[in-house]
C-alpha positions as CSV (number, residue, x, y, z in Angstrom):
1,X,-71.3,-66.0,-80.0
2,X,-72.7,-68.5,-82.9
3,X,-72.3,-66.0,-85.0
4,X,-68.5,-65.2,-84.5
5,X,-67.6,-69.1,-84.6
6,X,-69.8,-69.3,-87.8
7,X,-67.3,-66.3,-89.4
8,X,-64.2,-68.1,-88.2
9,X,-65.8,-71.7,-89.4
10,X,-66.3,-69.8,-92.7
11,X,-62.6,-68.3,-92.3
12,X,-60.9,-71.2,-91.7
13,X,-62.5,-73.3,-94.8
14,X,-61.4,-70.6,-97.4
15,X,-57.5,-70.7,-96.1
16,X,-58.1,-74.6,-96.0
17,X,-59.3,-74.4,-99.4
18,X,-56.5,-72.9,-100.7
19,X,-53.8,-74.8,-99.1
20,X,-55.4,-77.7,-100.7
21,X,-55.6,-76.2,-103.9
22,X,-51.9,-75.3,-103.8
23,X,-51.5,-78.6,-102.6
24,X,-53.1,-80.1,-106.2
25,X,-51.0,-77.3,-108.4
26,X,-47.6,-78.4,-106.5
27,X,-48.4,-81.9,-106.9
28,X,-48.9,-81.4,-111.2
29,X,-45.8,-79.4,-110.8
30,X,-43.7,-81.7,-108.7
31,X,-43.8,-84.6,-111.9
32,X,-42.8,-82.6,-114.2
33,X,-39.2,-83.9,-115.2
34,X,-36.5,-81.0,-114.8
35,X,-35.6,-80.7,-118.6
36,X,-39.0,-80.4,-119.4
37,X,-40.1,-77.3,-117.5
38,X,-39.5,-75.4,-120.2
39,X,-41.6,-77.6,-122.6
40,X,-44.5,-75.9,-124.1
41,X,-46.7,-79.5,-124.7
42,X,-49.5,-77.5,-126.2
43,X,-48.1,-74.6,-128.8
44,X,-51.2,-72.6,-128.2
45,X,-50.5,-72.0,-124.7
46,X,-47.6,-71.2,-122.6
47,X,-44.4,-73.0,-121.6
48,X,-44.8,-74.7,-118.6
49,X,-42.5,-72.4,-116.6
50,X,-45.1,-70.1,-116.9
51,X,-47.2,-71.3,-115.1
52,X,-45.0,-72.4,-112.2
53,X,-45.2,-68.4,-111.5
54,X,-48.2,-67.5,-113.2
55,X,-50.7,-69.3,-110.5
56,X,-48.8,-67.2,-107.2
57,X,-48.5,-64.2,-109.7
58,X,-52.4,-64.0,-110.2
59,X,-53.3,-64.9,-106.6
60,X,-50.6,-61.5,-105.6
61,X,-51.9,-59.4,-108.3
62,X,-55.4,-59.9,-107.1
63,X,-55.0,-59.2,-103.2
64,X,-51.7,-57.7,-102.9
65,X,-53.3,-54.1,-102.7
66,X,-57.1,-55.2,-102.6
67,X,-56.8,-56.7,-99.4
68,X,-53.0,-56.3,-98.4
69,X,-52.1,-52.8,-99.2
70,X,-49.0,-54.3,-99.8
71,X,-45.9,-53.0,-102.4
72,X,-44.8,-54.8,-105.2
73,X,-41.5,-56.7,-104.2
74,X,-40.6,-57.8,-107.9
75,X,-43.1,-55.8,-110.2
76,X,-41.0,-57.7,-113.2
77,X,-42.5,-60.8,-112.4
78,X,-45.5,-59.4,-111.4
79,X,-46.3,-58.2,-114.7
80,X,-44.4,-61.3,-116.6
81,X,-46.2,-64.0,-115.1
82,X,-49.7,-62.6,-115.4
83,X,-49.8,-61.6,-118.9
84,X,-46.7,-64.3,-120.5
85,X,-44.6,-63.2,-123.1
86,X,-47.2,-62.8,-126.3
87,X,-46.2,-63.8,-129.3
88,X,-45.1,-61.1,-132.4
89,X,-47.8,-60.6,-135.0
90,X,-50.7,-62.1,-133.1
91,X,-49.5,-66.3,-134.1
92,X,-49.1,-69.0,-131.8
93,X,-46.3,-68.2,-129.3
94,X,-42.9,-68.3,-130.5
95,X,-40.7,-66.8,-127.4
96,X,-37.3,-69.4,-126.8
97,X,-36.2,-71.1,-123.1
98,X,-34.1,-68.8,-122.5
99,X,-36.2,-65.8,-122.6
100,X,-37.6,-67.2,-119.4
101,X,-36.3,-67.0,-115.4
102,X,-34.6,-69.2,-114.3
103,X,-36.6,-72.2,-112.5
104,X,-34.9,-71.2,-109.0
105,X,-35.8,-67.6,-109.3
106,X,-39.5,-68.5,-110.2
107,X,-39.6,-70.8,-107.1
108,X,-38.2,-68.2,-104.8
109,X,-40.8,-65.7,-106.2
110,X,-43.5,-68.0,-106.1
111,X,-42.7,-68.8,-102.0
112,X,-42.3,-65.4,-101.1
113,X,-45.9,-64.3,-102.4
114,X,-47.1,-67.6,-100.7
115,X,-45.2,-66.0,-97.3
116,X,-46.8,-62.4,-97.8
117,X,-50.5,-63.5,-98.6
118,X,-50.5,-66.0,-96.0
119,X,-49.1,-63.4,-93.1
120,X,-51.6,-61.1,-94.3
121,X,-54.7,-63.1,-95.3
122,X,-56.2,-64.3,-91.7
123,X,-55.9,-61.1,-89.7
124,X,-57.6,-59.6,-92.9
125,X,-60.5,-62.0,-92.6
126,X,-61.0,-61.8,-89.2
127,X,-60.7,-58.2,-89.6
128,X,-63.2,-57.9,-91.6
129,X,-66.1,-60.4,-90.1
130,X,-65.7,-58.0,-87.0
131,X,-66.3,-55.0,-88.5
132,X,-68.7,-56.1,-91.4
133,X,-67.3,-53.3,-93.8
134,X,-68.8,-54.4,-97.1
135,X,-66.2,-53.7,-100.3
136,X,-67.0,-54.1,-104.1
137,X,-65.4,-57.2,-103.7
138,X,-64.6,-58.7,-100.4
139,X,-61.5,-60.7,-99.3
140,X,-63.6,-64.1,-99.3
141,X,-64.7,-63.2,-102.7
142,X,-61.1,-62.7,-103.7
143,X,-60.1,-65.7,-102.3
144,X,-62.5,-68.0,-103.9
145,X,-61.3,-66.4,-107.5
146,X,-58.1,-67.2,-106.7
147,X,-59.1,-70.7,-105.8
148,X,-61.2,-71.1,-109.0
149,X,-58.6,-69.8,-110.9
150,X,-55.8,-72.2,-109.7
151,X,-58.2,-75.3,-109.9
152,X,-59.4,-73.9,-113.7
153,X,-55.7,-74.1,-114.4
154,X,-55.3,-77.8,-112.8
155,X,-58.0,-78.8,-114.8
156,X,-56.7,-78.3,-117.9
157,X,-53.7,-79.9,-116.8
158,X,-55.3,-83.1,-116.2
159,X,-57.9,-82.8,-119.5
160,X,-58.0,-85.1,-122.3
161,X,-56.4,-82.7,-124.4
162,X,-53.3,-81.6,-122.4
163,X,-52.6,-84.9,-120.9
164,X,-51.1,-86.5,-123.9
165,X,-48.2,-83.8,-124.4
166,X,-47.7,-83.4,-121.0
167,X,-47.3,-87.0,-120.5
168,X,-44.2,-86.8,-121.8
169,X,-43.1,-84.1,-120.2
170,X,-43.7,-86.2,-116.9
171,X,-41.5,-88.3,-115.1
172,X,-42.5,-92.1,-113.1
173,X,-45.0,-90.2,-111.1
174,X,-47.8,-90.2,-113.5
175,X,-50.3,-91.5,-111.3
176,X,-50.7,-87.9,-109.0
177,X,-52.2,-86.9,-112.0
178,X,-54.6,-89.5,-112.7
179,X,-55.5,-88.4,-108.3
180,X,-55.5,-84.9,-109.3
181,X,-57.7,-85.3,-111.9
182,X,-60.5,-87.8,-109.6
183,X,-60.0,-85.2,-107.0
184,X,-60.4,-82.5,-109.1
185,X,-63.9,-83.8,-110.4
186,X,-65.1,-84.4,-106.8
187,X,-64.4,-80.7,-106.1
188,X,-65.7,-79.7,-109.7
189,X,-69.3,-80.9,-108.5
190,X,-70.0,-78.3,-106.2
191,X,-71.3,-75.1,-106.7
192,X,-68.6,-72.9,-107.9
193,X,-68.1,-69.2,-108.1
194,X,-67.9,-68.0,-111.6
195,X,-64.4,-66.4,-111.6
196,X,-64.9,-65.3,-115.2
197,X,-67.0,-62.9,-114.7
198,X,-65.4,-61.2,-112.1
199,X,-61.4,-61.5,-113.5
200,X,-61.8,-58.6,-116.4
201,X,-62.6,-56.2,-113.4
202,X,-60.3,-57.2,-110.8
203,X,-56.9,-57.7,-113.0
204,X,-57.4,-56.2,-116.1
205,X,-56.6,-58.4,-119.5
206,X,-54.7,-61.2,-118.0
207,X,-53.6,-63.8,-120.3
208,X,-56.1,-66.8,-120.8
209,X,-53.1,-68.9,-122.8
C-alpha cells in the first residue's frame, strides 16, 4: 500500500512539475508585445515565434510514440519547430517573418499537443508503476527531459545576455521576467537531470539555436 501511494506521490509531482514549467514558458511568452513575436533579439538564434511552438513541438516529438503510440496530427510542424528553418550556407539565420505560421496557427498547435500529452500522460504513468515494465527510457525519464528542456530554454530567456534585446521586445509587464528568473534559480538549485546527454538519442539532431 505505501508503496503504491509512493508511485502516485512520485506521479503526481512530475505532471505538477510540468504544469508549472509551462506555467513559467507562458508567462515569458505572454509579455511579449504582438508586433514583436517575430523579433529575432539575438541573430544567432531563432525568431521568437519559434519558440512559441518549438517547446510543445519537442515535448510531442519526444513522447508522442515513446510513450503515446500516438500519430502525428501536423507532421509539418512537427518537423518545423524542432529543427527551425536553418540558415543557407551555414551563417547566422537569415529566414524573413513571413516564412513563419501564423501566430494563431502556432497557438492552436501548441494547445492541441498540450490536450493529447496530457489525456495520455497519467494513465501512462500509472500504467506503468503497476506493471514495473522497465524501457530504455521510461515515461518519468521522458518527462523530466522535457521539463529540463523547457526550463533550459526559460533560462536563457531570462540570462544576462538575452534580456537586453528581448527587453524591447517586451511590453509593461517586464517584472514576470525579473519572477521567472528568481524562480527559475530556486528550481536551478536542485539536482537536475542532465537532459543533454540523453536528447541526441531520443530526438535525433534537434536544433540547439
Amino acid at each position: 500500500m505505501l508503496v503504491a501511494q509512493d508511485g502516485l506521490e512520485v506521479r503526481q509531482e512530475l505532471l505538477q512539475r510540468l504544469t508549472e514549467a509551462r506555467g513559467r514558458t507562458d508567462e515569458l511568452f505572454d509579455i511579449v508585445r504582438a508586433e514583436a513575436i517575430y523579433d529575432r533579439p539575438i541573430p544567432e538564434r531563432h525568431r521568437i515565434v519559434f519558440y512559441l511552438g518549438h517547446l510543445e513541438a519537442f515535448d510531442w516529438n519526444l513522447m508522442r510514440e515513446r510513450v503515446l503510440g500516438a500519430k502525428a496530427f501536423y507532421p509539418e510542424f512537427d518537423k518545423l519547430f524542432n529543427f527551425g528553418i536553418d540558415p543557407v550556407g551555414g551563417g547566422l539565420p537569415s529566414d524573413q517573418p513571413e516564412a513563419w505560421p501564423a501566430v494563431a496557427e502556432v497557438r492552436k498547435y501548441a494547445g492541441r499537443v498540450r490536450e493529447n500529452l496530457d489525456a495520455g500522460l497519467g494513465a501512462v504513468l500509472s500504467s506503468e508503476s503497476k506493471s514495473g515494465v522497465s524501457e530504455e527510457f521510461s515515461t518519468r525519464q521522458l518527462l523530466n527531459v522535457a521539463v529540463e528542456h523547457r526550463l533550459m530554454h526559460a533560462e536563457c530567456c531570462t540570462s544576462c545576455r538575452f534580456t537586453a534585446r528581448f527587453r524591447k521586445c517586451a511590453g509593461s509587464s517586464w517584472s514576470v521576467v525579473e519572477l521567472s528568473r528568481r524562480w527559475l534559480r530556486s528550481r536551478l538549485g536542485r539536482r537536475r537531470l542532465d537532459f543533454r546527454a540523453l536528447t541526441p538519442r531520443l530526438v535525433g539532431t534537434t536544433s540547439t539555436r
